[in-house]
C-alpha positions as CSV (number, residue, x, y, z in Angstrom):
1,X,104.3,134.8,134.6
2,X,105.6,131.0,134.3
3,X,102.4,129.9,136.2
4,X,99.6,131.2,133.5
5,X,101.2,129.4,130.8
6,X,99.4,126.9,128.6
7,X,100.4,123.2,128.2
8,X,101.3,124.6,124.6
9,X,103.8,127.4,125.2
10,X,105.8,125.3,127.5
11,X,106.0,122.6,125.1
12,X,106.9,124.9,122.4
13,X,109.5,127.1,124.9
14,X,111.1,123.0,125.9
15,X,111.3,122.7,122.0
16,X,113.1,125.7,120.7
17,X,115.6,125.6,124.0
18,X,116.4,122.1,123.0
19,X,116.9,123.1,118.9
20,X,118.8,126.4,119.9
21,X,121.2,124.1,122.1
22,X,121.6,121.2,119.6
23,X,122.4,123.7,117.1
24,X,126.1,124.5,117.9
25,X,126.7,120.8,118.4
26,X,125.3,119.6,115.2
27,X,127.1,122.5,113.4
28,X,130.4,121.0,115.5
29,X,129.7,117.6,113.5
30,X,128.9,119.3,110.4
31,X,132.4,120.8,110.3
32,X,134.4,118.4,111.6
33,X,131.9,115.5,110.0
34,X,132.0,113.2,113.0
35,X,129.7,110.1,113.6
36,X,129.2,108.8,116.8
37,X,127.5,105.3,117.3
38,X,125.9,104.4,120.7
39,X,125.4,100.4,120.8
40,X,123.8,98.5,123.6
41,X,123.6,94.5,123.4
42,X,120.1,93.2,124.5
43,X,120.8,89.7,123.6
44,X,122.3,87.1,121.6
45,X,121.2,83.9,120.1
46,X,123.4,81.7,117.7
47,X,124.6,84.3,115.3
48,X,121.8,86.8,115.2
49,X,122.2,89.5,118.0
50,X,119.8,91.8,119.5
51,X,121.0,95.3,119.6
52,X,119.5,98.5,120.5
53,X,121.5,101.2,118.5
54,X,121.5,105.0,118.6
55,X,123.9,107.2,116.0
56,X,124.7,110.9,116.0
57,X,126.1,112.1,112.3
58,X,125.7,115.4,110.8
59,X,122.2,114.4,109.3
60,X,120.2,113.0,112.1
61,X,121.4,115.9,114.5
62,X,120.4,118.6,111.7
63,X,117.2,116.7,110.8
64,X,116.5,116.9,115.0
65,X,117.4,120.4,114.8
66,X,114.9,121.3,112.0
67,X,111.9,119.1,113.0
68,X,111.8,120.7,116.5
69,X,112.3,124.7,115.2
70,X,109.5,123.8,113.1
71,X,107.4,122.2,115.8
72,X,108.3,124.6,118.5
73,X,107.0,127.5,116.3
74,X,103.6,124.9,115.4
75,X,103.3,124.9,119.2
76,X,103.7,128.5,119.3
77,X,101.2,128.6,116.9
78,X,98.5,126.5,118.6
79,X,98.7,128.3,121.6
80,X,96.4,130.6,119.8
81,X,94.9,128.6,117.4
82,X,94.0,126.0,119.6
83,X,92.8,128.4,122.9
84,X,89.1,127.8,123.1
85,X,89.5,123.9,123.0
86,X,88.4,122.3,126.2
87,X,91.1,119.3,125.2
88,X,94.6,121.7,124.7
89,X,96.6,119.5,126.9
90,X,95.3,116.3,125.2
91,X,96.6,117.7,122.1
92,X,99.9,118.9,123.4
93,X,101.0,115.7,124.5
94,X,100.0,113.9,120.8
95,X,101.6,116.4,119.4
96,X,105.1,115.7,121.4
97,X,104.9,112.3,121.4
98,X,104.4,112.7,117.4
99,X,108.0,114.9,117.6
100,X,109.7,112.2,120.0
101,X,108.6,109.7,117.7
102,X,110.1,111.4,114.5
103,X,113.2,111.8,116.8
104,X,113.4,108.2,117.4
105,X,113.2,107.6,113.9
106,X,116.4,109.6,112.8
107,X,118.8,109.1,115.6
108,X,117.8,105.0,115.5
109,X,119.7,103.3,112.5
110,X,118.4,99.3,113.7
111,X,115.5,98.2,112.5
112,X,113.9,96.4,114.8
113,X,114.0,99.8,117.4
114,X,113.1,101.6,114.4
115,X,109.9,100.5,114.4
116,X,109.3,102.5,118.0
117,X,109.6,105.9,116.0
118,X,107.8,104.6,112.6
119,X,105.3,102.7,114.5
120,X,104.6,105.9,116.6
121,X,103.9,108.0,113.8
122,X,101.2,105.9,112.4
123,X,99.9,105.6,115.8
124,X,100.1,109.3,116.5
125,X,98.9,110.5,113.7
126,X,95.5,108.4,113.5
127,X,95.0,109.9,117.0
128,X,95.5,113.2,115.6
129,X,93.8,112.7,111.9
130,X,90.3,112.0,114.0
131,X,90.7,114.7,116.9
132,X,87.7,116.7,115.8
133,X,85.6,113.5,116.5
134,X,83.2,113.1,113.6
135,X,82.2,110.6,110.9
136,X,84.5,112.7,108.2
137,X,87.6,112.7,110.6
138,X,87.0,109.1,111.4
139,X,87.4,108.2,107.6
140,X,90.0,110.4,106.9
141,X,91.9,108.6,109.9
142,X,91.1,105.1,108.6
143,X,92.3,105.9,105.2
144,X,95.6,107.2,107.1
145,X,96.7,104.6,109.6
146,X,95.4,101.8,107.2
147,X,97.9,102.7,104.3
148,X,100.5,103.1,106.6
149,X,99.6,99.9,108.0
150,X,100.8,98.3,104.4
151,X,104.7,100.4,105.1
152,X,104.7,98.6,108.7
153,X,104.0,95.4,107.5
154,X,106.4,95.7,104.9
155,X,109.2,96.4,107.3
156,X,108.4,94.0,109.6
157,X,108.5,91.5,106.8
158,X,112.0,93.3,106.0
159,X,113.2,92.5,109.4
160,X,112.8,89.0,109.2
161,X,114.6,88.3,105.9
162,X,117.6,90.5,107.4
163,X,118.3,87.4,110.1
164,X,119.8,85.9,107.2
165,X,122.4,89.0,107.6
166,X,123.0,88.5,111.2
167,X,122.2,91.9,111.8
168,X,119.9,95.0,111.3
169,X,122.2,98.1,111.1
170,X,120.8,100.1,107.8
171,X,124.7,101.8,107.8
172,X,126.3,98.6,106.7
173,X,123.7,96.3,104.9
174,X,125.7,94.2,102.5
175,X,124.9,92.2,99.1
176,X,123.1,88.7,99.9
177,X,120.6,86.0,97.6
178,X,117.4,87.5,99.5
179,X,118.5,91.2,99.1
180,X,116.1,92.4,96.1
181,X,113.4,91.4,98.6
182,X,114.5,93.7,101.5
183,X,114.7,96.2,98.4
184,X,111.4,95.7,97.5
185,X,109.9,95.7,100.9
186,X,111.9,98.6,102.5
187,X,111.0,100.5,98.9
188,X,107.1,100.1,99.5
189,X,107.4,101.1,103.2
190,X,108.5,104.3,102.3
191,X,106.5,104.9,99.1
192,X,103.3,104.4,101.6
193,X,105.0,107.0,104.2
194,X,106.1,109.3,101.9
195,X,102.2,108.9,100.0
196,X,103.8,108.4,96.3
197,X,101.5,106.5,94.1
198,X,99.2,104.1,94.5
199,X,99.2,105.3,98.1
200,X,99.0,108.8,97.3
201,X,95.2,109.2,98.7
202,X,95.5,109.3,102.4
203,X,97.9,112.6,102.6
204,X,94.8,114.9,101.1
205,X,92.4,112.8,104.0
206,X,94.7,113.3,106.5
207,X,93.8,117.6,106.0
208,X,90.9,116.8,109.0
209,X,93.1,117.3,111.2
210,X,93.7,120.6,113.2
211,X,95.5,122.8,110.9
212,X,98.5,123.2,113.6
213,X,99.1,118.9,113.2
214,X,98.8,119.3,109.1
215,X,102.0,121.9,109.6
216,X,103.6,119.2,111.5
217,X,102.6,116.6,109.5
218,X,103.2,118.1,106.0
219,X,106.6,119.7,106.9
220,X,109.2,117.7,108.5
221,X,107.5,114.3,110.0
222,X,105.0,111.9,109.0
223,X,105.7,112.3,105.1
224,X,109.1,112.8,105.2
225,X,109.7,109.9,107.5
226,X,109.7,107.4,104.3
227,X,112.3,109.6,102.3
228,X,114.6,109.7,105.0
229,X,114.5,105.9,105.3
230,X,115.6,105.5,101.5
231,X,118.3,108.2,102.4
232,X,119.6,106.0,105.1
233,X,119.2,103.0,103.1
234,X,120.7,104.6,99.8
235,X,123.7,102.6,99.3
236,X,122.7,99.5,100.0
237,X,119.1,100.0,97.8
238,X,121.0,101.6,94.4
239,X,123.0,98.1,94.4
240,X,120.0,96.8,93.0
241,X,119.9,97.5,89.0
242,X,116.3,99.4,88.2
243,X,115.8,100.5,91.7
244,X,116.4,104.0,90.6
245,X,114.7,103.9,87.3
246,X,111.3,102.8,89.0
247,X,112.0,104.8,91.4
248,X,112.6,108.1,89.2
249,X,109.5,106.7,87.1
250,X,107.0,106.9,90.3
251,X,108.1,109.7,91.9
252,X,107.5,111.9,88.3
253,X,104.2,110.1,88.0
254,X,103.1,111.4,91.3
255,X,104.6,115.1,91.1
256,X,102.6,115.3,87.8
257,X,99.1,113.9,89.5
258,X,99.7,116.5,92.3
259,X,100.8,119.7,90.2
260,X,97.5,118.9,87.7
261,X,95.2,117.7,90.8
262,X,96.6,121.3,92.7
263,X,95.1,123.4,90.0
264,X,92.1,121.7,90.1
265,X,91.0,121.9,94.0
266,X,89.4,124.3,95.8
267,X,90.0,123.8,99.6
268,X,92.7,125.5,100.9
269,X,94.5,123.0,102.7
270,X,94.0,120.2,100.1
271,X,95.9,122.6,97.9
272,X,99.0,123.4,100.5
273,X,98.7,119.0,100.5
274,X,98.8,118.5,97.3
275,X,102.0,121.1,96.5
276,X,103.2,118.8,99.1
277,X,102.7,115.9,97.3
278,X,104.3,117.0,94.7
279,X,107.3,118.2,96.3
280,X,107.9,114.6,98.0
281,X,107.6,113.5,94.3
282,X,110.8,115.7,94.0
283,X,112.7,114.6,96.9
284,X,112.4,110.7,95.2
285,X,113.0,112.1,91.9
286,X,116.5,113.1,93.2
287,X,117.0,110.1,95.2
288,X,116.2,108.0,92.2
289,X,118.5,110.2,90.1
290,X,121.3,109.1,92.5
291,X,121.5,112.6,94.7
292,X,120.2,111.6,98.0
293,X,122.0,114.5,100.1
294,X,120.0,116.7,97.5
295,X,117.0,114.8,98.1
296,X,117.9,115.7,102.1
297,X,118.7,119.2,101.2
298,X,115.2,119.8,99.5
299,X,113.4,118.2,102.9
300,X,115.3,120.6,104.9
301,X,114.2,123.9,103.0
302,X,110.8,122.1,101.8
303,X,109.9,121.5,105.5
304,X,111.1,125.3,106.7
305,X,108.8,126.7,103.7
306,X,105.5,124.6,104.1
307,X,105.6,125.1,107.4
308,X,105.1,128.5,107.6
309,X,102.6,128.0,104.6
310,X,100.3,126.0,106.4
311,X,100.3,128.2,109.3
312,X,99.4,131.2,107.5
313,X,96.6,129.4,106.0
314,X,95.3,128.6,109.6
315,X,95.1,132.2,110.2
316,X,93.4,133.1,107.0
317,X,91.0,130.0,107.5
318,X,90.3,131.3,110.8
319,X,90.0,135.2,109.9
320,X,87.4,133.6,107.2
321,X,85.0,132.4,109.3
322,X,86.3,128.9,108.8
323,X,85.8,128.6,105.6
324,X,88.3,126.5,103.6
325,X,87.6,127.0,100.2
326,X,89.4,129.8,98.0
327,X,86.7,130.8,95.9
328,X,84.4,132.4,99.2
329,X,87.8,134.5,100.1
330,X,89.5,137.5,98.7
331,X,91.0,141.1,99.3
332,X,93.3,139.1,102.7
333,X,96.1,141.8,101.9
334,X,94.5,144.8,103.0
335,X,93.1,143.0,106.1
336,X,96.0,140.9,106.9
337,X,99.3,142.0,105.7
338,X,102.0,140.4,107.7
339,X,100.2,136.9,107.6
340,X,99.8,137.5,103.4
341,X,103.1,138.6,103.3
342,X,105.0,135.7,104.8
343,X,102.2,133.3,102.8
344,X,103.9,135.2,99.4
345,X,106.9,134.4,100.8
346,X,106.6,130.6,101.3
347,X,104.6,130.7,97.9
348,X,107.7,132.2,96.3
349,X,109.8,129.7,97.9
350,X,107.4,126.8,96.7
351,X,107.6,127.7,93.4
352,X,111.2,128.1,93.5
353,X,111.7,132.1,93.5
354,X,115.5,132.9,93.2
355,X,117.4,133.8,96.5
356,X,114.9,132.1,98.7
357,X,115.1,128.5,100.4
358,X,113.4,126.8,97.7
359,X,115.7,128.0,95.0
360,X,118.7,126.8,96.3
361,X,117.5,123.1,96.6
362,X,114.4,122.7,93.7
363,X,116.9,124.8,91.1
364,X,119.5,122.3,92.1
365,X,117.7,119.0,91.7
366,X,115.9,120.6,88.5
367,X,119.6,121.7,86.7
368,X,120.7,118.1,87.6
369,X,118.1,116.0,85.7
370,X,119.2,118.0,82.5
371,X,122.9,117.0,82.7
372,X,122.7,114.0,84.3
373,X,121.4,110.6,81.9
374,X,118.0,111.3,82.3
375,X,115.3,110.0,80.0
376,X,113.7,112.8,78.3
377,X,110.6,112.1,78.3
378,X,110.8,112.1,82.2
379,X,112.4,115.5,82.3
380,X,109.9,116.9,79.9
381,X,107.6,115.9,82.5
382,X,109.6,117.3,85.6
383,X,110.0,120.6,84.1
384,X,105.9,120.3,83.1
385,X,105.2,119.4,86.7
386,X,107.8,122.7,87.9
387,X,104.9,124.7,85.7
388,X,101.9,123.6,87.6
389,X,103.8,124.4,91.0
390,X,103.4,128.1,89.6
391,X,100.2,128.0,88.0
392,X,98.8,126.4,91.4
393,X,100.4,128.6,93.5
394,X,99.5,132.1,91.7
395,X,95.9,130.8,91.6
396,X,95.9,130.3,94.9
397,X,97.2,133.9,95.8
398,X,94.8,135.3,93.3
399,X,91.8,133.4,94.7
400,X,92.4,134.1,98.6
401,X,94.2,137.4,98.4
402,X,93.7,139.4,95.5
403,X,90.4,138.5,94.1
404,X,87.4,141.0,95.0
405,X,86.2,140.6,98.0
406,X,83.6,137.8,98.6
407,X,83.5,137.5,102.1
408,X,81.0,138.1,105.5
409,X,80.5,142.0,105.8
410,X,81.6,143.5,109.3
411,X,83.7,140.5,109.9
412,X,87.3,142.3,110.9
413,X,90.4,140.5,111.1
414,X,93.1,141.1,113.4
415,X,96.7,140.6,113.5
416,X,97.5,141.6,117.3
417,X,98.1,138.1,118.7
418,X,102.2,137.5,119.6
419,X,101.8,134.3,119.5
420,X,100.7,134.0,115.8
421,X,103.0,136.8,114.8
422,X,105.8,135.1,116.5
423,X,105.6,132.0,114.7
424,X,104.9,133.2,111.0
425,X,108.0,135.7,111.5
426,X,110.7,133.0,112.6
427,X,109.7,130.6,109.8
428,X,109.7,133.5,107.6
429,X,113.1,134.1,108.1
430,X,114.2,130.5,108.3
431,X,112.3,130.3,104.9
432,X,114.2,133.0,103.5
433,X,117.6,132.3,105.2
434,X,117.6,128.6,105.1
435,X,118.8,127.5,102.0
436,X,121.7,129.6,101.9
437,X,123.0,128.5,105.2
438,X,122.1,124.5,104.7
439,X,124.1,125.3,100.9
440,X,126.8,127.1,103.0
441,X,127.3,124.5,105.8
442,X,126.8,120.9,104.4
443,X,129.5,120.2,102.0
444,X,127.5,117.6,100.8
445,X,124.7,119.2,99.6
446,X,127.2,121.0,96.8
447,X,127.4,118.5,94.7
448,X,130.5,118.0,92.3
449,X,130.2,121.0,90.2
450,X,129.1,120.7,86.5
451,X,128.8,123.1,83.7
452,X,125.6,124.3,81.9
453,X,124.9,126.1,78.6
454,X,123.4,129.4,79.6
455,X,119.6,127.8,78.2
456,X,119.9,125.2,80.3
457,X,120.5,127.4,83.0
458,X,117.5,129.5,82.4
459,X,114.9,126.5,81.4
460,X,113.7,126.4,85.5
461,X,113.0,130.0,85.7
462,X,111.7,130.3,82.1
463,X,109.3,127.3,83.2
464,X,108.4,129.2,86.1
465,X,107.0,132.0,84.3
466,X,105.3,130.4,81.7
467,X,103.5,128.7,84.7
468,X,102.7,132.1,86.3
469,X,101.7,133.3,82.7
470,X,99.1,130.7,82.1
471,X,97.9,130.8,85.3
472,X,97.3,134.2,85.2
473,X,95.7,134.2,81.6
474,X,93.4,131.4,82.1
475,X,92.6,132.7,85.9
476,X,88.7,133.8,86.0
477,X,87.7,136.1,89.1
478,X,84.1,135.1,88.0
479,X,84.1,131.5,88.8
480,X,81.9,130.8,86.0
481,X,83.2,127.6,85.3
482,X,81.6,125.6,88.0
483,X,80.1,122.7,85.9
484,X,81.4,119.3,86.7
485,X,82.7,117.5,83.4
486,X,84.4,114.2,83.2
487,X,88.4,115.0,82.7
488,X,87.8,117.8,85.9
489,X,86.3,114.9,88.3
490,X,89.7,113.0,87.1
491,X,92.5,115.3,88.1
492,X,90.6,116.4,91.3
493,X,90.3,113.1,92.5
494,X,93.8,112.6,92.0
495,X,93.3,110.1,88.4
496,X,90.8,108.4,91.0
497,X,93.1,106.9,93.5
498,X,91.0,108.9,96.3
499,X,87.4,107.0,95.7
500,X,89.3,104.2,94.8
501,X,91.7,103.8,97.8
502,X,88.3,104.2,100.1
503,X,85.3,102.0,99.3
504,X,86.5,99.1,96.9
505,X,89.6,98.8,98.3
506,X,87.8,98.6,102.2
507,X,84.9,96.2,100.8
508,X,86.8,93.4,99.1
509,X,89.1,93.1,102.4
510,X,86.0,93.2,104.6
511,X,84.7,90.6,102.4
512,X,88.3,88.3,102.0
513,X,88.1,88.5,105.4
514,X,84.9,87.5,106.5
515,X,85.1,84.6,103.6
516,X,88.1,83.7,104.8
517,X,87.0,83.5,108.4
518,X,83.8,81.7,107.9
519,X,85.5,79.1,105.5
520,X,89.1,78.7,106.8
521,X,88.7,79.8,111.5
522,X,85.1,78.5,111.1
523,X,84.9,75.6,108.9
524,X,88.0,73.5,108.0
525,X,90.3,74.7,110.7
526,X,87.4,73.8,112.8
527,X,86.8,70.8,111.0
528,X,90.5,69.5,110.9
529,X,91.5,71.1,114.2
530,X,90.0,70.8,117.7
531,X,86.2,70.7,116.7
532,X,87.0,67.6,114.2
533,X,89.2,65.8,117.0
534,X,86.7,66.4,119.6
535,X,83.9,65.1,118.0
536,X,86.3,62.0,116.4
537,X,87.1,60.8,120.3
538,X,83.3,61.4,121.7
539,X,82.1,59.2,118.8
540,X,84.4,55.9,119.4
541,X,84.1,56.5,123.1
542,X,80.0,56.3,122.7
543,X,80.7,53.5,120.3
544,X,82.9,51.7,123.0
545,X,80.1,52.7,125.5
546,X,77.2,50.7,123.5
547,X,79.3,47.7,122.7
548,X,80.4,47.4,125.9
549,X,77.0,47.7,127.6
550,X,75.2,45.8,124.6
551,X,77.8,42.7,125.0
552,X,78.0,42.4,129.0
553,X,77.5,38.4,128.9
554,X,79.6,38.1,125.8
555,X,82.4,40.1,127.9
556,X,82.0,38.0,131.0
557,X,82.1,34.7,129.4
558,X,85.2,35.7,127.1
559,X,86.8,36.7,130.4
560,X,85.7,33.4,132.2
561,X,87.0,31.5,129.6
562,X,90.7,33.5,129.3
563,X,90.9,32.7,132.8
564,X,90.4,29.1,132.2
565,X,92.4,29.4,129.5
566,X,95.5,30.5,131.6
567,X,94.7,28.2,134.0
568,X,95.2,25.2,131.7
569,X,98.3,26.6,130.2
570,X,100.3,27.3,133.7
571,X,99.1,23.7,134.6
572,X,100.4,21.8,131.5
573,X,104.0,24.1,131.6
574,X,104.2,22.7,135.4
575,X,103.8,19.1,134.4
């Protein structure tokens, strides 16, 4: 039996062993809230040393736990999905080293070693963005790994002001003279992980590549790598007055570009992207309201939901023929019930149903920016943004599963495969169990409890079905609407930060670059350097030459006559 397996089931089987064994010990450090720091001492040199640090605390271990149930079932997953490519063991690998690398990433708190695991991801991730190997893939990957470039750059910059500290440890950073700029890098880092704006462009681009790796990289890795850096780095980046205001101030600006851009796009996938866009506009909105284990909390239940969303629309993308846009869809539910009904279920969740994972994290975060000191022009926003995460998500289920049927004739779709089934089931039950169990266990994520007036308690789900209300009023089956106006090629090019972020952006660099190269390596470095020297010491050696061969005689007799010279002297000393 063991011998017929693919690459892919093995992986995902070595997965799910290793999240169902790590799952009584992190619940042992949940309980008993233990931290255990692993430290090994590379080097030293004067006061700075060179450490390589590994920590086991309650959030690392359930972050572990969660990003490999989620990748085990993606693997699970692609052992169907992916069957008829000739490259499945190729993949399998990228895909593992893309979880080892998220791994290193939350169980390293240094650094210098965390650039291994953050480094990786970008690496990974480019490999993966272009794996269908095609001009569109290729751009889409460029778009990727350059903008995470800028976060890698930013930390390695980071890294060198922290000498000053003596170490590199993000659980006990300390107040120093140079510290708003470590804020201000470590800040921009994540903002280009975690795609918030100006960076927002590349997470849309990054839908080339195989719909398995957009699970991966949508859920519980790539994008959430940046969040969980400011969650690490919390304490010591809230010291800073304003950090939280900007930071509350992009992440709103962002979940509103998203929730209007959603309702706007018609590709599948770019919509799942965009609601998760908009839901890492959340997770920042509570770190920057000061509730970081919330902002964990929704990342946990966020990933366990989108997940499984992504995944259904890989079997609805392939049952269609694979065709990604919602308007050439319709009638999935009497075709494919058990994929449409876990998709309803991670829609529900999304939007922030009662009772299911999302609820218990999005209805937290929400009910928090009314009583804490919010401004309220940024709540009205939040709660405008909570609408268009309804309206998005009801057009998409009217568009791909309940509109009439728009589809190939004779084309059946089948639900018999295990594999598929498999998958979608467990994260249908993590999605509906989830957030009642991470509410139950973490003591953290209950946050001091506060009192609301009963409005206030009702605003989220009131907003929520105002947004299914207008979604459904202004929803038309007919699609005749198609005509391309000004203020609709803004919102679905995300305010223009997509064409943007590509050409201009890629053109003035290419042309600073080659400027700089033909003015500054070419000319004066050239010039001034070992060119300039080179041609300094040939011409006074040719100019030696000529004089010397020009003035032989001249030479000869000033010789003759030093000898003489000496001569004379040494005589008239002796007498």
């Amino acid at each position: 039996m063991f011998n017929n397996l693919k690459s892919s089931s093995i992986s995902s089987i070595f997965l799910l062993i290793y999240s169902f064994l790590v799952f009584p010990v992190t619940m042992n450090f949940i309980l008993n809230n233990y931290s255990i720091l692993f430290e090994w001492e590379i080097f030293q040199m004067s006061s700075s040393s060179m450490t390589f640090i590994m920590i086991l605390d309650p959030i690392s271990l359930s972050f572990s736990n969660t990003v490999c149930l989620i990748s085990g079932c993606v693997m699970m997953f692609s052992s169907s999905y992916m069957s008829h490519d000739p490259f499945l063991k190729r993949f399998t690998w990228l895909v593992m080293l893309f979880v080892l690398s998220m791994n290193l990433l939350v169980f390293i708190p240094s650094l210098p070693a965390l650039l291994l695991g953050w480094d990786g991801l970008g690496i990974v991730s480019f490999a993966l963005v272009i794996y269908y190997q095609n001009m569109k893939s290729l751009a889409a990957g460029m778009l990727t790994v350059l903008a995470n470039r800028i976060g890698d750059v930013m930390i390695l910059i980071s890294i060198g002001i922290l000498v000053l500290q003596g170490h590199w440890v993000i659980i006990s950073m300390f107040d120093f003279h140079l510290s708003i700029w470590v804020i201000i890098t470590v800040t921009i880092a994540a903002m280009t992980k975690s795609a918030q704006i100006p960076f927002s462009s590349w997470l849309p681009a990054a839908m080339a590549a195989p719909t398995p790796v957009s699970a991966l990289v949508h859920s519980s890795t790539l994008v959430t790598a940046g969040v969980f850096l400011l969650i690490r780095f919390y304490p010591f980046l809230s010291s800073i007055n304003g950090f939280n205001t900007f930071l509350l101030f992009i992440s709103v600006l962002t979940l509103l570009m998203a929730g209007i851009g959603a309702n706007y796009e018609n590709d599948l996938k770019k919509v799942i992207a965009l609601s998760t866009l908009s839901q890492l506009g959340v997770m920042m909105m509570s770190l920057g309201m000061g509730a970081p284990m919330l902002a964990l909390f929704h990342l946990y239940t966020h990933a366990l939901f989108k997940a499984l969303l992504f995944l259904c629309a890989g079997s609805i993308i392939h049952n269609s023929a694979n065709s990604q846009d919602i308007r050439s869809m319709g009638q999935m539910f009497i075709q494919a019930p058990l994929t449409i009904s876990c998709m309803n279920i991670a829609n529900l969740s999304l939007c922030g149903a009662p009772f299911l994972s999302g609820f218990y994290s999005k209805d937290l975060i929400l009910e928090m920016s009314l009583v804490a000191p919010t401004n309220s022009l940024m709540v009205l926003l939040i709660f405008l943004a909570t609408g268009m995460t309804a309206a998005y998500s009801l057009r998409l289920s009217f568009c791909s599963l309940w509109a009439p049927m728009k589809n190939i004739p004779f084309h059946a779709k089948q639900e018999l495969d295990p594999y598929i089934n498999w998958a979608t089931t467990t994260l249908t039950l993590a999605a509906i169990a989830g957030g009642f169990m991470f509410q139950s266990l973490f003591l953290e994520f209950n946050p001091i409890p506060f009192v609301m007036p009963f409005m206030y308690k009702m605003t989220t789900i009131g907003v929520i079905l105002l947004g299914f209300f207008l979604a459904g009023t202004f929803w038309n089956p007919e699609f005749q609407s198609n005509e391309i106006s000004k203020y609709k090629t803004f919102f679905s090019t995300m305010w223009f930060l997509a064409p943007l972020s590509a050409q201009p952006l890629t053109k003035m660099s290419m042309l600073v670059g080659t400027n700089m190269m033909k003015s500054v390596d070419q000319g004066w470095l050239e010039i001034l350097g070992g060119q300039g020297t080179f041609q300094v010491a040939s011409n006074l050696s040719q100019m030696n030459q000529k004089m010397q061969m020009k003035s032989f005689n001249f030479f000869i007799s000033v010789m003759l006559s030093m000898v003489i010279l000496n001569l004379l002297c040494f005589y008239w000393i002796s007498h």
